[in-house]
C-alpha positions as CSV (number, residue, x, y, z in Angstrom):
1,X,17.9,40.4,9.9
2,X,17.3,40.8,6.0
3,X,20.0,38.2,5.5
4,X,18.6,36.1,7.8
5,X,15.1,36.0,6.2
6,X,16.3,35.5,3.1
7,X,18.5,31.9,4.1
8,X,15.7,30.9,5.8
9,X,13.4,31.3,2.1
10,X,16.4,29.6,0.7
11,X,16.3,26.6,3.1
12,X,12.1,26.6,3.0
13,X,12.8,26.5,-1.0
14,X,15.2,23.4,-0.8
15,X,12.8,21.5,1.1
16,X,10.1,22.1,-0.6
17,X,11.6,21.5,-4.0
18,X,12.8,18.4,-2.2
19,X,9.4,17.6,-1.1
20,X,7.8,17.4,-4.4
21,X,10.6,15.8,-6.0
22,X,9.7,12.4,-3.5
23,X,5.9,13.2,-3.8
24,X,6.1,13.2,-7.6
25,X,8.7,10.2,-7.6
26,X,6.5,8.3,-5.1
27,X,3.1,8.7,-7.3
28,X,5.1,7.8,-10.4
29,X,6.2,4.3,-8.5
30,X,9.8,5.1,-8.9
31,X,10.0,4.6,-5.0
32,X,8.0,0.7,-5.8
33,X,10.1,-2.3,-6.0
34,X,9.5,-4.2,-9.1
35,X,7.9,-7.7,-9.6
36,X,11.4,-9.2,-9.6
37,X,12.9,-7.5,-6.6
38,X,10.0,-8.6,-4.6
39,X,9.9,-12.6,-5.9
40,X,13.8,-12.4,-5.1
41,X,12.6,-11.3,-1.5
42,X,9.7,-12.9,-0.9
43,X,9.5,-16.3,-3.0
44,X,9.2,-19.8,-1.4
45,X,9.5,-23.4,-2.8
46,X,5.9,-23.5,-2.4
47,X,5.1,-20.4,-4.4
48,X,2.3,-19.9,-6.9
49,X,1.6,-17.3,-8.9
50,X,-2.5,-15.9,-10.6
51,X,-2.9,-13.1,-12.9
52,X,-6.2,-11.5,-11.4
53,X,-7.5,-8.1,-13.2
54,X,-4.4,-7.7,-14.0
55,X,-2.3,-8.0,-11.1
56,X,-0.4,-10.8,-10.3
57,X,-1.1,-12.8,-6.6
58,X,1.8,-14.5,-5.0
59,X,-0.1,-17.3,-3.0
60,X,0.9,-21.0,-1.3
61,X,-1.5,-23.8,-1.4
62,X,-0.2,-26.3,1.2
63,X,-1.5,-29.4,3.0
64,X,-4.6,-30.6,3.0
65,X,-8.3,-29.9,3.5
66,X,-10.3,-26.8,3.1
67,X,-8.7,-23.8,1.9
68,X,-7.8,-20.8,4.4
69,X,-7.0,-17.3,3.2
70,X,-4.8,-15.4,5.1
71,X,-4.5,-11.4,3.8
72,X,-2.3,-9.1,5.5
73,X,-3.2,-5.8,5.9
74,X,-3.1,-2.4,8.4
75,X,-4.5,-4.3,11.5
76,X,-6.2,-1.0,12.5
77,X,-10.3,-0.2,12.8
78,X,-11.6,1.5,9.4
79,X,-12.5,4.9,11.1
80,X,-13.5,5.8,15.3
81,X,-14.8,8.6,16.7
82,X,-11.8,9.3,18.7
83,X,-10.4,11.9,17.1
84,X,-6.4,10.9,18.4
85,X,-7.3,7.1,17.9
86,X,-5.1,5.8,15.0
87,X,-7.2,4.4,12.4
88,X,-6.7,3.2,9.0
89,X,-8.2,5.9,7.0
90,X,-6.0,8.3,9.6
91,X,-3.2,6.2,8.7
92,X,-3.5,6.3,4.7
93,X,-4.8,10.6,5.1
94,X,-8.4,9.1,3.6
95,X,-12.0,8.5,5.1
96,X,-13.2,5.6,6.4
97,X,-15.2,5.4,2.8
98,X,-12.8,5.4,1.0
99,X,-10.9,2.6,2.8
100,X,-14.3,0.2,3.0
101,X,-14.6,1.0,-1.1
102,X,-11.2,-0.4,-1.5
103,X,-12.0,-3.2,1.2
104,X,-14.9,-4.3,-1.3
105,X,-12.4,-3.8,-4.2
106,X,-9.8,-6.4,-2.3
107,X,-13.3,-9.1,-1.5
108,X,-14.4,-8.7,-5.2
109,X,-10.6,-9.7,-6.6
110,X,-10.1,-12.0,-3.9
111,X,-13.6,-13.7,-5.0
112,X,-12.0,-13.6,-9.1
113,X,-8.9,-15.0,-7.2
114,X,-10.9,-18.3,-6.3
115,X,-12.3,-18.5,-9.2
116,X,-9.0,-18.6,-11.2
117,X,-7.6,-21.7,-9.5
């Protein structure tokens, strides 16, 4: 039974030391693509490129007439009160504050986006 226990600490210590080896690879963006694996993936004839705040904005502008912005994002509601209804904030393990602060962060860049063109 002793020898038991102690494999099973062994294994819980491998996988833990495994687990923070991807949590501390994943914060320091060694899991991230970089800009030029993601233009080699995702580029088209058609693309443009802003700097805004620092970050650079991979954007079309095709045809004519007004402008239409299309952002991607989570498709999911902010927060609910159904506790086992996915929502964003469950999604991303934050509040539904957090994710509208960081929606007004992506209207305020995406306002400083227009601007730049």
């Amino acid at each position: 039974m002793t020898r038991l226990i102690k494999r099973l600490g062994i294994v819980a210590l491998i996988v833990a030391s495994g687990a923070a080896a991807f949590v501390f690879a994943a914060r320091a963006g060694l899991l991230t693509p970089g800009e030029a694996a993601l233009r080699a993936r995702y580029e088209l004839p058609e693309s443009q490129y802003a700097s805004v705040d620092g970050q650079t904005v991979h954007f079309t502008d095709q045809g004519e007439g007004p402008a239409v912005v299309l952002v991607h994002g989570l498709g999911y509601k902010v927060e609910s009160v159904d506790p086992d209804e996915e929502t964003a904030a469950t999604r991303c393990s934050c509040t539904g504050r957090t994710i509208r602060n960081r929606l007004a962060s992506a209207a305020a860049m995406l306002s400083r986006f227009k601007e730049e063109l």
